[in-house]
N, CA, C and O of each residue as an XYZ file, in Angstrom:
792
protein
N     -26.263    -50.979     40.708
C     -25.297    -51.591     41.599
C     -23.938    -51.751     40.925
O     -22.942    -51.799     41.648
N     -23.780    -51.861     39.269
C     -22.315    -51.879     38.736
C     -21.767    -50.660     39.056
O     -20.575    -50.545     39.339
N     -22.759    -49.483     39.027
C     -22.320    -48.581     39.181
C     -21.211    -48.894     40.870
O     -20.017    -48.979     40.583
N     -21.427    -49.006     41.990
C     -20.790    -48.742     43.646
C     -20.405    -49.771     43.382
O     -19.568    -50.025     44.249
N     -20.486    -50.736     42.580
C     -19.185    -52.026     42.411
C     -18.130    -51.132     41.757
O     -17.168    -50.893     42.487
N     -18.106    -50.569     40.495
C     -16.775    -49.980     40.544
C     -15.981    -49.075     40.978
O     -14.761    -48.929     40.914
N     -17.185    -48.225     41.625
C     -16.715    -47.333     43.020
C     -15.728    -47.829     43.942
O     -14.655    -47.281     44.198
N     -16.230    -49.055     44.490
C     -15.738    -49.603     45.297
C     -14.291    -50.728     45.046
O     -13.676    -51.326     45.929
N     -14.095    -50.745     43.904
C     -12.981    -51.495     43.105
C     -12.326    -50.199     43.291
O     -11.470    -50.224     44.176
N     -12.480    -49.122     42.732
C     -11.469    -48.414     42.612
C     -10.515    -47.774     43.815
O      -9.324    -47.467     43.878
N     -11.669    -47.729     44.762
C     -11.411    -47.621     46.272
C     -10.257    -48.303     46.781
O      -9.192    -47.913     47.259
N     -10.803    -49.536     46.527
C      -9.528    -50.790     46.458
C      -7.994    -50.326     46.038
O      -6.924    -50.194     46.632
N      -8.454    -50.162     44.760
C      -6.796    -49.506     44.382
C      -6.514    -48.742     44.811
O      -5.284    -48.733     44.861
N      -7.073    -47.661     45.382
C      -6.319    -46.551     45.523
C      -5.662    -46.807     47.019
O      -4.693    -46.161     47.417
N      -6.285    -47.780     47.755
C      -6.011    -48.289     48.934
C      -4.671    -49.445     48.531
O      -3.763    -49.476     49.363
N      -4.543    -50.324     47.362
C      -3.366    -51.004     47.061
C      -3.621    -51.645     45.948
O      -4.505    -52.415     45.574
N      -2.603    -51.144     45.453
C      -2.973    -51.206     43.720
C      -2.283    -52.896     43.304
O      -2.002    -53.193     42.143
N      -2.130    -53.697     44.283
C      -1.420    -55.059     43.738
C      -2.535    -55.911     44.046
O      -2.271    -57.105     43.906
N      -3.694    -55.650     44.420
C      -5.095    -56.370     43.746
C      -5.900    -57.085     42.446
O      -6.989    -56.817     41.940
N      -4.906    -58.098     42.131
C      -5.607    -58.626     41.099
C      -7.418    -59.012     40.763
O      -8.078    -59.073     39.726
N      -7.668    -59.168     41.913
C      -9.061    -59.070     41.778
C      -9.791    -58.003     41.467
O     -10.733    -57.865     40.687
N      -9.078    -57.053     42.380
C      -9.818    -55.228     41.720
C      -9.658    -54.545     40.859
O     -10.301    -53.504     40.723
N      -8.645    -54.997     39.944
C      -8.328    -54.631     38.723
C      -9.326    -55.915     37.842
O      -9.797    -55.438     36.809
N      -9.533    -56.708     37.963
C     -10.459    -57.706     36.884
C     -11.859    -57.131     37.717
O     -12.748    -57.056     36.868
N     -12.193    -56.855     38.573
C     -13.356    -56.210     39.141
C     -13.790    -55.039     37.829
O     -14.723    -55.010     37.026
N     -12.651    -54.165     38.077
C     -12.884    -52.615     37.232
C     -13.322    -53.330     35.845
O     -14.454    -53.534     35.407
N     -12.253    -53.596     35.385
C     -11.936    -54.503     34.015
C     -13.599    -54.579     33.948
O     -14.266    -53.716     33.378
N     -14.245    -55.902     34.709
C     -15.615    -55.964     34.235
C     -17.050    -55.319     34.328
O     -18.114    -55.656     33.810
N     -16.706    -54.245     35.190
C     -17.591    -53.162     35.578
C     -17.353    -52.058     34.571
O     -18.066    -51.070     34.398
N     -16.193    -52.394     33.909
C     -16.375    -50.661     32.721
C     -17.063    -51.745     31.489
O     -18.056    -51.271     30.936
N     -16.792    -52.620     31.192
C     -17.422    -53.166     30.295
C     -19.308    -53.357     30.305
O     -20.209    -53.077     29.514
N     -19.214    -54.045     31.804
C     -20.951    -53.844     32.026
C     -21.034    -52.391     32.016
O     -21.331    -52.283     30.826
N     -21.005    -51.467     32.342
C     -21.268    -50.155     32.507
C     -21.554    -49.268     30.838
O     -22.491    -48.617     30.374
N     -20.268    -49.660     30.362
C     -20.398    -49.379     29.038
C     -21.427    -49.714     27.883
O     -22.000    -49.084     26.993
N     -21.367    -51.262     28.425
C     -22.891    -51.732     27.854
C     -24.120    -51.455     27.681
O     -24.858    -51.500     26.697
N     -24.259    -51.161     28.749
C     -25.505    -50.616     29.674
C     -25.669    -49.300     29.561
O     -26.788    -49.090     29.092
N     -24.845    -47.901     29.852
C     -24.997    -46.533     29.713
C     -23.991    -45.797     28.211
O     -23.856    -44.675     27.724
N     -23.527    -47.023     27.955
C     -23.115    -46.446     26.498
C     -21.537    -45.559     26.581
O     -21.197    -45.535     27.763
N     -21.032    -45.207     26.142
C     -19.826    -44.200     26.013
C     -19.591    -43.130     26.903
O     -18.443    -42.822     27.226
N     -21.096    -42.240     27.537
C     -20.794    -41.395     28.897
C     -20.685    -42.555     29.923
O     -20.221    -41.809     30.786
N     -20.724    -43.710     30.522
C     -21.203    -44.206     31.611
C     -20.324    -43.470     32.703
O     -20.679    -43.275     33.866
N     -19.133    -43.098     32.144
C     -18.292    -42.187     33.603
C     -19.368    -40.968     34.295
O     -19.648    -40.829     35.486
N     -19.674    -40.455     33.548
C     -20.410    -39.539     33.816
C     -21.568    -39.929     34.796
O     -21.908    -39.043     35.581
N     -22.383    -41.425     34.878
C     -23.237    -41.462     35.736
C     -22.721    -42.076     37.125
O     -23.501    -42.237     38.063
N     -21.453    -42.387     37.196
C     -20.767    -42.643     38.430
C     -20.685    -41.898     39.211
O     -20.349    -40.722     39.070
N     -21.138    -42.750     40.717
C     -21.381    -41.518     41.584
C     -19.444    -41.213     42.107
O     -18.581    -41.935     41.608
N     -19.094    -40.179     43.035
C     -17.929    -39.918     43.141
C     -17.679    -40.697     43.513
O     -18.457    -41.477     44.062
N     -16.044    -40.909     43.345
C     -15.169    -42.102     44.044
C     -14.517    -41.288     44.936
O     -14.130    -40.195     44.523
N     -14.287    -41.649     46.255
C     -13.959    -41.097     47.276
C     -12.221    -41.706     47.376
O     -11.537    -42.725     47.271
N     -12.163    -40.402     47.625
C     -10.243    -40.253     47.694
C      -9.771    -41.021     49.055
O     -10.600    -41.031     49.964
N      -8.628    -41.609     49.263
C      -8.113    -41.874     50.219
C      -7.133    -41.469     50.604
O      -6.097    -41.821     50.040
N      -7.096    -40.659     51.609
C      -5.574    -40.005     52.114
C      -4.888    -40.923     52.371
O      -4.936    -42.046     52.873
N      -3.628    -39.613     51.531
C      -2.122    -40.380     51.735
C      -1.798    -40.773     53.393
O      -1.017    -41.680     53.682
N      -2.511    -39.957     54.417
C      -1.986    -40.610     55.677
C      -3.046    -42.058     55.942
O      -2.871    -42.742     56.951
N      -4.024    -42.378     55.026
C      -4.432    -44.200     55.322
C      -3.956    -44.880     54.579
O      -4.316    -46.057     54.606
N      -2.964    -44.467     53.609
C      -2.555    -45.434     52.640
C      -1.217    -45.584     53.666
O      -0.704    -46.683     53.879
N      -0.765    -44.436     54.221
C       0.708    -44.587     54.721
C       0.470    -45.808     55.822
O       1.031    -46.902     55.891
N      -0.616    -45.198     56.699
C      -0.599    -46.054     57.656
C      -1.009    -47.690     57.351
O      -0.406    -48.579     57.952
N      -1.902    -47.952     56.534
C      -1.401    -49.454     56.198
C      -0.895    -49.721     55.932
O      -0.854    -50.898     56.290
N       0.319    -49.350     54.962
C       1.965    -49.713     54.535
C       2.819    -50.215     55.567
O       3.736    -51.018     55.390
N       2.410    -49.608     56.852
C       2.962    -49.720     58.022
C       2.605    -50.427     58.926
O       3.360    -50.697     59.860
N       1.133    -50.966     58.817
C       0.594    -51.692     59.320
C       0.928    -53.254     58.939
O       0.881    -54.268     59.636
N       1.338    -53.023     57.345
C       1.489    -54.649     56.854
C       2.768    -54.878     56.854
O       3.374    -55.863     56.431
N       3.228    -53.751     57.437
C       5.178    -54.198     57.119
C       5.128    -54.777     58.323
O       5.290    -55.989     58.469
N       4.869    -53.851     59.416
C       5.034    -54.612     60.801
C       4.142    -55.915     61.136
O       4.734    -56.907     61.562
N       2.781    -55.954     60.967
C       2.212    -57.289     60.784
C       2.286    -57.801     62.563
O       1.774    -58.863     62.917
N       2.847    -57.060     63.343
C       2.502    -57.385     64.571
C       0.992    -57.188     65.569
O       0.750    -57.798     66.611
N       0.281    -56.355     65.024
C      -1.130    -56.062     65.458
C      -1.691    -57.128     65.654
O      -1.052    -57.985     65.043
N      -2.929    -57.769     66.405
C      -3.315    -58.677     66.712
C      -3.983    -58.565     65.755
O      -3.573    -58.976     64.670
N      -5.454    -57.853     65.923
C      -6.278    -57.216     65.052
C      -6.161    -56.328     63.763
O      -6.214    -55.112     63.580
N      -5.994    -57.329     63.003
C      -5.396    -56.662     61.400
C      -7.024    -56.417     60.983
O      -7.964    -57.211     60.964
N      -6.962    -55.243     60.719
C      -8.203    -53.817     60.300
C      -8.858    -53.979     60.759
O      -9.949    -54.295     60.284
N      -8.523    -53.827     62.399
C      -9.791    -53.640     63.210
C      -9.579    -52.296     64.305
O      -8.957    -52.211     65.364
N     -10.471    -51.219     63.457
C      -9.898    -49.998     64.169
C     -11.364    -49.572     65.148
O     -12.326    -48.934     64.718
N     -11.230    -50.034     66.327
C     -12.309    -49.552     67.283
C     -13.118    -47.954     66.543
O     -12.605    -46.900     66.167
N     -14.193    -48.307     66.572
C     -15.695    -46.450     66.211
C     -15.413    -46.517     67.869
O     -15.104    -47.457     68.602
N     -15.721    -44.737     68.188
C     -16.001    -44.067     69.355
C     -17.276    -45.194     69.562
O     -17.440    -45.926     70.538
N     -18.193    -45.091     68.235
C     -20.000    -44.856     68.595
C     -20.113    -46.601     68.982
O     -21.257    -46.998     69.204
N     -19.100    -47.522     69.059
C     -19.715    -48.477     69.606
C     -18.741    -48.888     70.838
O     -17.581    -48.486     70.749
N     -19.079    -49.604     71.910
C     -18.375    -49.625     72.919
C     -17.656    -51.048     73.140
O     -18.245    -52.121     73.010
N     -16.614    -50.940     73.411
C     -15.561    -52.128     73.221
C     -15.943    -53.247     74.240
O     -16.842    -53.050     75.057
N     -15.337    -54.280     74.194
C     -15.930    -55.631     75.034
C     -15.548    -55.576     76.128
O     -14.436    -55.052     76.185
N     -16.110    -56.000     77.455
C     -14.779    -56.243     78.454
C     -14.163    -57.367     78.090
O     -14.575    -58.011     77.125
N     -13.057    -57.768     78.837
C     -12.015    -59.193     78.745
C     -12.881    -60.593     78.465
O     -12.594    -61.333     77.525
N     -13.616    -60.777     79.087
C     -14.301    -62.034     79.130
C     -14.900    -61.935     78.030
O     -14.573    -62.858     77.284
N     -16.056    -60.831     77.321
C     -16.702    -60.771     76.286
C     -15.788    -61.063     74.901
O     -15.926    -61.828     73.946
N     -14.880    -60.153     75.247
C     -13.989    -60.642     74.174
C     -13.519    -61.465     73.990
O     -13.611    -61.594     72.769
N     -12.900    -62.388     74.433
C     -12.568    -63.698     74.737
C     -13.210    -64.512     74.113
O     -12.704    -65.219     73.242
N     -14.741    -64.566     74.534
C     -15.510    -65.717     74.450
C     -16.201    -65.047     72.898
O     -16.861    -65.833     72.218
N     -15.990    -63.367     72.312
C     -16.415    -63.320     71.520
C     -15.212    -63.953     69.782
O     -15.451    -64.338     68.638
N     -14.043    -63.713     70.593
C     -13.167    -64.264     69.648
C     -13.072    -65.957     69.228
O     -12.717    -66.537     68.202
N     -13.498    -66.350     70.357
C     -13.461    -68.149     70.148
C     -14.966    -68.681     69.543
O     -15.147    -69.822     69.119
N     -15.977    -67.644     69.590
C     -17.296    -67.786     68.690
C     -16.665    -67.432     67.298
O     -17.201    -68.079     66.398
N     -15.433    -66.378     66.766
C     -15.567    -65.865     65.157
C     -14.314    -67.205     65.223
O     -14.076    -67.578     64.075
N     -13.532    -67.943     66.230
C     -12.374    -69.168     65.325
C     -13.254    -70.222     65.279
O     -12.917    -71.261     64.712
N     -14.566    -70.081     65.903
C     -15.151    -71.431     65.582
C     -16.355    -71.290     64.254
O     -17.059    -72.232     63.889
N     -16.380    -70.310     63.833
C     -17.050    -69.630     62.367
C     -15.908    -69.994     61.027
O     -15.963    -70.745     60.053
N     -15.079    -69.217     61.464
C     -13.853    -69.831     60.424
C     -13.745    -71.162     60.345
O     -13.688    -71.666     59.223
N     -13.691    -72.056     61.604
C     -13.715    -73.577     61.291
C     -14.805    -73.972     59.964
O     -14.588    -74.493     58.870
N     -16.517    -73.282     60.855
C     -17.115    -73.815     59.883
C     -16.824    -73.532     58.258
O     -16.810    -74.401     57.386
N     -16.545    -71.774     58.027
C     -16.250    -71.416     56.618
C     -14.889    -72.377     55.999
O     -14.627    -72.433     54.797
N     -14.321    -72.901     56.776
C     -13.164    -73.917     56.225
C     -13.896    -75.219     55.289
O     -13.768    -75.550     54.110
N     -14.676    -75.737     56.375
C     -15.295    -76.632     55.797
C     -16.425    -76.639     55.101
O     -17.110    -77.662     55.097
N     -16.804    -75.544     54.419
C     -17.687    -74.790     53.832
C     -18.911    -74.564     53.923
O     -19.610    -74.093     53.026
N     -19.367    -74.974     55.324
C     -20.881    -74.790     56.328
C     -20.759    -73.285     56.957
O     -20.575    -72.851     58.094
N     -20.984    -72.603     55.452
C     -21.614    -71.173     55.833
C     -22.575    -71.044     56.906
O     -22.392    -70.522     58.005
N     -23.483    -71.514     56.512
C     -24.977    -71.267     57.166
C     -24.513    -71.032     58.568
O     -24.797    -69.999     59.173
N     -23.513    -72.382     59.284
C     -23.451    -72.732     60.822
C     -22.351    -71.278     61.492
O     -22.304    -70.774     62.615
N     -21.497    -70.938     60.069
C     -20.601    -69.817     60.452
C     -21.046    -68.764     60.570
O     -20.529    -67.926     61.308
N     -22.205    -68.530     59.815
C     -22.950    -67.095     59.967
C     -23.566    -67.123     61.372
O     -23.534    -66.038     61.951
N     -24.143    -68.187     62.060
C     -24.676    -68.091     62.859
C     -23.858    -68.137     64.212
O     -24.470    -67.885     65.250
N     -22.255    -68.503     64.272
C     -21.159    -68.281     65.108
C     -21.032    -66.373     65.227
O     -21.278    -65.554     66.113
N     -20.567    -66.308     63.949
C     -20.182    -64.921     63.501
C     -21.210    -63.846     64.507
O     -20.815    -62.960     65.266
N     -22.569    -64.245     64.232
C     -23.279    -63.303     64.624
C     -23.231    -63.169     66.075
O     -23.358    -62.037     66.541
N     -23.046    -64.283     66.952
C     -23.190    -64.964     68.382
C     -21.967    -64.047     68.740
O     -22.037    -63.224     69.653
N     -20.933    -64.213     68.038
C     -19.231    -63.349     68.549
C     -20.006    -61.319     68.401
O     -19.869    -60.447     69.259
N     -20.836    -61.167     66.873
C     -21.038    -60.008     66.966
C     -21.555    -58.855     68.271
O     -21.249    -57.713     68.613
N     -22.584    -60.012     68.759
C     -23.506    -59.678     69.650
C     -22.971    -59.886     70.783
O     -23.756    -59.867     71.731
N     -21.369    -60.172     71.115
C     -20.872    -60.041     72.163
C     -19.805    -58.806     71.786
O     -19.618    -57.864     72.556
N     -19.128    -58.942     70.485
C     -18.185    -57.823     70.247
C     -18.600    -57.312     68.689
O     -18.351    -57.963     67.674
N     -19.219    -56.132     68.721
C     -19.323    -55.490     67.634
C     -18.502    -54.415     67.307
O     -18.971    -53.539     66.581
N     -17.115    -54.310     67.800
C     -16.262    -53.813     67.112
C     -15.059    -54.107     66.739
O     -14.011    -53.471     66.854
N     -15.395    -55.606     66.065
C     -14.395    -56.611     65.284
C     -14.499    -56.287     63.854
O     -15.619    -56.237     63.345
N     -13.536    -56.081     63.213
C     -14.396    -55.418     61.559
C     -13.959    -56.985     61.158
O     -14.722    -57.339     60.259
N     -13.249    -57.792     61.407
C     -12.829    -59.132     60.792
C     -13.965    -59.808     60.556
O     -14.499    -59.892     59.450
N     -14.476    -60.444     61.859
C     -15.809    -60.912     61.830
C     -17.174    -60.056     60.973
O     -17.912    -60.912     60.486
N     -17.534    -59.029     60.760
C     -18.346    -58.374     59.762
C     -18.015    -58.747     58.253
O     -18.824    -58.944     57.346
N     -16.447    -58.802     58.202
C     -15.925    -59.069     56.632
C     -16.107    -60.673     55.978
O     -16.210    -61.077     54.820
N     -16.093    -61.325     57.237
C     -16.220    -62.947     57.148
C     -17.637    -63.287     57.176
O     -18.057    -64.166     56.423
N     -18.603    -62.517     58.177
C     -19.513    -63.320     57.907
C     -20.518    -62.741     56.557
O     -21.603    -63.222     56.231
N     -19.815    -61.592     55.911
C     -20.038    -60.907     54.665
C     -19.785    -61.831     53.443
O     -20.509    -61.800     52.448
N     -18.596    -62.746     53.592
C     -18.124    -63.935     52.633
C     -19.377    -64.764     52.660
O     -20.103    -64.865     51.671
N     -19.657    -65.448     53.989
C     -20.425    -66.143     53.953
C     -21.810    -65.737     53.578
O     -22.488    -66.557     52.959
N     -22.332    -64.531     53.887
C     -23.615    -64.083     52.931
C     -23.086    -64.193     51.311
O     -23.784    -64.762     50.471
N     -21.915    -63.650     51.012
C     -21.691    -63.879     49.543
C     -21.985    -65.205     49.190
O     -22.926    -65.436     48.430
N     -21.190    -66.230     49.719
C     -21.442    -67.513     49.321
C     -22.889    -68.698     49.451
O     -23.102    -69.830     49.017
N     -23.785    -67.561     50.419
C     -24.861    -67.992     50.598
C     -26.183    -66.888     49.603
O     -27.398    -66.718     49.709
N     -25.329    -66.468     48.878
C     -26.582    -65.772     47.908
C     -27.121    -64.446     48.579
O     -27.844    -63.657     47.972
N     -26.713    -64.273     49.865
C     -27.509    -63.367     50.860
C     -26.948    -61.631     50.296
O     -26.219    -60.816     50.860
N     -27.352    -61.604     49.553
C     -26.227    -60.299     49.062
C     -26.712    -59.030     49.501
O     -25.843    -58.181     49.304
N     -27.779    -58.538     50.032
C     -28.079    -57.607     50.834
C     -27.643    -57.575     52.165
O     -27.599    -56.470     52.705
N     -27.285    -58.646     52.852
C     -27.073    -59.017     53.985
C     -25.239    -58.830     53.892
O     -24.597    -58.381     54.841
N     -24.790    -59.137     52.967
C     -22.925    -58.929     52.841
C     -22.986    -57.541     52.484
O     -22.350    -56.797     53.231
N     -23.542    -57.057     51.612
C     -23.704    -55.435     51.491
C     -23.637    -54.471     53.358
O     -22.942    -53.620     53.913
N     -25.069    -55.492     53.727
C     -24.437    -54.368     55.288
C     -23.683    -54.776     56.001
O     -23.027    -53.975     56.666
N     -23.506    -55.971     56.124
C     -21.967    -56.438     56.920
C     -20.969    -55.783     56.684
O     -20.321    -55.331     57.629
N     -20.519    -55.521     55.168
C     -19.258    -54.486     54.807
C     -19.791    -52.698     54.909
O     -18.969    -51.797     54.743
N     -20.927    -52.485     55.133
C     -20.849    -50.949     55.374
C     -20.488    -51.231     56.665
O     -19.742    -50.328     57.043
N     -20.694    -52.226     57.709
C     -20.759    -51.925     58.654
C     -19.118    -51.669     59.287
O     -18.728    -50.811     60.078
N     -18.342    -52.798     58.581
C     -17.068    -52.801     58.690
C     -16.588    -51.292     58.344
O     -16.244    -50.473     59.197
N     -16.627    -51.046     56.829
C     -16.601    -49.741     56.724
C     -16.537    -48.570     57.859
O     -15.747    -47.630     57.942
N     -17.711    -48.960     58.771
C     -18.111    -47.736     59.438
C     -16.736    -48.049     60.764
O     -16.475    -47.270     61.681
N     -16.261    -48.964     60.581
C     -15.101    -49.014     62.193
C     -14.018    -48.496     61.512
O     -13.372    -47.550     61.964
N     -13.659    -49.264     60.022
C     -12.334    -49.030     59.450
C     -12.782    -48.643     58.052
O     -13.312    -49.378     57.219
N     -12.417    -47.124     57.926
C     -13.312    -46.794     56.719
C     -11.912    -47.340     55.005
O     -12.235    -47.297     53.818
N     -10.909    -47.646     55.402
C     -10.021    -48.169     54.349
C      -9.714    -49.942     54.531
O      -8.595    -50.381     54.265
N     -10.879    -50.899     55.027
C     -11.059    -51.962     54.965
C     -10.888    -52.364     53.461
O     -11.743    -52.164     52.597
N      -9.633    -52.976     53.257
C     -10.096    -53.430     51.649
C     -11.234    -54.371     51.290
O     -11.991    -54.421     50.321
N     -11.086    -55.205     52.554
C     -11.847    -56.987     51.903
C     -13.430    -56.302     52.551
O     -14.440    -57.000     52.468
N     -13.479    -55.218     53.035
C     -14.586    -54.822     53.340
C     -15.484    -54.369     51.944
O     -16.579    -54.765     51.547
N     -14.212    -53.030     51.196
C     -15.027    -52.595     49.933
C     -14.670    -53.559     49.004
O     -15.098    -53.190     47.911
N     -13.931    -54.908     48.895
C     -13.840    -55.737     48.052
C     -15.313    -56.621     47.570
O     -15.855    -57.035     46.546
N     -15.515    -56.590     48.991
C     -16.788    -57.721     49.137
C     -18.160    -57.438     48.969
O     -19.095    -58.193     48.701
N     -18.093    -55.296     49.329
C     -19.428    -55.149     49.300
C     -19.219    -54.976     47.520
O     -20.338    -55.130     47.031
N     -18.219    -54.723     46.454
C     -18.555    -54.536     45.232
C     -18.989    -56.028     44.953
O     -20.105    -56.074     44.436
N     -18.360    -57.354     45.172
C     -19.108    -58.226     44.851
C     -20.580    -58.607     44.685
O     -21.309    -59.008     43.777
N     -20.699    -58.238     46.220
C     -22.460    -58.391     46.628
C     -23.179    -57.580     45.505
O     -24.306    -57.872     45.105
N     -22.440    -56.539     45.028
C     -23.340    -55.064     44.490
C     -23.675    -55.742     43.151
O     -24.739    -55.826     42.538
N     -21.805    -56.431     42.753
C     -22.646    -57.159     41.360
C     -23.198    -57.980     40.724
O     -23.566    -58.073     39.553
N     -23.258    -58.936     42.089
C     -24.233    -59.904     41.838
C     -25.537    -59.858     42.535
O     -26.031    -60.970     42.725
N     -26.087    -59.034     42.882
C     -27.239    -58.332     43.252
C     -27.666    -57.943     42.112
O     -28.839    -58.175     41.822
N     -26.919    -57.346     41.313
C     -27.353    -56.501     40.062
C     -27.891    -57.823     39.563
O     -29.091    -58.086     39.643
N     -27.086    -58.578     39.097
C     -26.701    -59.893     37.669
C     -28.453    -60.510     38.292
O     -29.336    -60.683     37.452
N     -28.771    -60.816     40.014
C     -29.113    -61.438     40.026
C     -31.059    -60.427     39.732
O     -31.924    -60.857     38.970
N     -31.184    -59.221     40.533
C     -32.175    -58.566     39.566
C     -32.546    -58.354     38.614
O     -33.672    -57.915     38.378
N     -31.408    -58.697     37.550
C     -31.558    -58.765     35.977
C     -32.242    -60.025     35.762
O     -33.407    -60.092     35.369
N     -31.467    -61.074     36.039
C     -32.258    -62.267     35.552
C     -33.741    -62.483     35.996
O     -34.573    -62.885     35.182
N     -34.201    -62.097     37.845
C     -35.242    -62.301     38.097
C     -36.171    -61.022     37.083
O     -37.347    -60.857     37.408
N     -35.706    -60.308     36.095
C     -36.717    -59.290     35.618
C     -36.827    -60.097     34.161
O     -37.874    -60.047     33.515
N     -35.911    -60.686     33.795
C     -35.977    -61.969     32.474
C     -36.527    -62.360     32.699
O     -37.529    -62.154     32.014
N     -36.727    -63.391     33.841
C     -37.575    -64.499     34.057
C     -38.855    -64.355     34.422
O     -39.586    -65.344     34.375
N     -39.454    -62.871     34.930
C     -40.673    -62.640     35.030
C     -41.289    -61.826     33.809
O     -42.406    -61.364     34.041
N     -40.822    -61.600     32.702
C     -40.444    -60.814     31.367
C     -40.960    -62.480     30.741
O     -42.100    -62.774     30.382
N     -40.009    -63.194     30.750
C     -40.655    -64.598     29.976
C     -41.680    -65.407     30.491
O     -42.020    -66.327     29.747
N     -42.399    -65.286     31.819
C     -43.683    -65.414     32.353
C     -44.587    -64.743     31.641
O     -45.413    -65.422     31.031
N     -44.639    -63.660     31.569
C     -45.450    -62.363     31.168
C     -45.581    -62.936     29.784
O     -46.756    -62.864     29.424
N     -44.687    -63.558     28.750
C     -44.657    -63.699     27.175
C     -45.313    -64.818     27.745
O     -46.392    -64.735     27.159
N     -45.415    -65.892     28.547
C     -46.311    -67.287     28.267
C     -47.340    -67.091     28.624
O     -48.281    -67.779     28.229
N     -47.498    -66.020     29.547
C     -49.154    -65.885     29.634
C     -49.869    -65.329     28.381
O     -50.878    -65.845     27.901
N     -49.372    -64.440     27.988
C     -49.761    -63.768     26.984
C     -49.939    -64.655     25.631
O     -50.718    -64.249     24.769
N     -49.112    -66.043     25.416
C     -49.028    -66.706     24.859
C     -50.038    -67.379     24.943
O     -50.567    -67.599     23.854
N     -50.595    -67.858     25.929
C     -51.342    -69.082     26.446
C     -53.123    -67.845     25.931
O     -54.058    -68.061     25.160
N     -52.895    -67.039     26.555
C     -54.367    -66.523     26.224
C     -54.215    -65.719     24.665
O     -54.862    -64.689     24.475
N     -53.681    -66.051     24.024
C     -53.691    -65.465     22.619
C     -54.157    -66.565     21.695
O     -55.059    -66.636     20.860
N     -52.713    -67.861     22.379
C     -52.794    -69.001     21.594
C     -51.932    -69.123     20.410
O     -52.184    -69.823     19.429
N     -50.768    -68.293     20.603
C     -50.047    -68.158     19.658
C     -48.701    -68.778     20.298
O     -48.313    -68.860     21.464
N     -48.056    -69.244     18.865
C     -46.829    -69.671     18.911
C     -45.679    -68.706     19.224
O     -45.573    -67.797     18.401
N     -44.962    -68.702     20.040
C     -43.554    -68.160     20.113
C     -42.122    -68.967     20.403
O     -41.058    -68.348     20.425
């Protein structure tokens, strides 16, 4: 998973390189990486996917003007847009999610988020938010597909590939430790039926 965390950092930059987070992202993904696969680790990275100069142009243009309602929310053919009312009532389900993520009752926002999804699933905002809130709720498989999913409407979502490298590396951090901690089970059993000191 360090590995598509720094995939996805780099993505970042190449999408806007005044990301302080995605630059301390990289920063700590070549170091874990290095650690871990030694001096080739470039070599086991899967490709980093280029971003055309016409999506970099067009968000330049997107953030200068800043008039869009829907900042990176670019309707997929493959899902079908809300009518008026759906939308409506699906937008006042993702401001009453944000309330909760304000006051830091993930749990109640994920469960807004999803209520707005299942009326409008081609909001990439709401996928990216209630992706935070799986981050902040440990759910890191669950923010992983929230941001492919975003991905899949707006494939140059930053806070989309920002969030799924998070999930990726603390998914990793957190499979490591659960393989320690069942690694130091394994030594006390072994301990206990030997009878030896460690």
């Amino acid at each position: 998973r360090y590995r598509q965390a720094y995939v996805d950092y780099k993505t970042v930059l190449q999408i806007d390189w005044n990301i302080p987070a995605a630059h301390d992202g990289v920063n700590r993904m070549t170091k874990a990486l290095s650690d871990v696969d030694g001096p080739s680790w470039r070599e086991k990275l899967p490709p980093i996917p280029t971003v055309p100069m016409s999506v970099k142009e067009s968000l330049a243009q997107a953030a200068s003007s800043a008039s869009s309602p829907q900042q990176n929310s670019v309707i997929d053919n493959k899902k079908n847009a809300p009518g008026p009312e759906a939308a409506k009532k699906a937008k006042a389900l993702k401001e009453e999610g944000n309330a909760f993520v304000k006051k830091g009752e993930h749990k109640k926002a994920v469960e807004k988020y999803t209520q707005s999804l299942g009326l409008n699933p081609t909001e990439v905002t709401t996928y990216t938010n209630r992706a935070l809130c799986y981050l902040s709720l440990k759910m890191y498989k669950e923010a992983i597909s929230d941001c492919d999913e975003a991905l899949q409407l707006d494939s140059a979502n930053v806070k989309a590939f920002y969030r799924r490298g998070q999930a990726n590396k603390e998914l990793k951090v957190s499979l490591f430790l659960n393989h320690c901690l069942s690694l130091r089970g394994h030594e006390l059993r072994i301990k206990n039926s030997l009878d030896l000191d460690i």
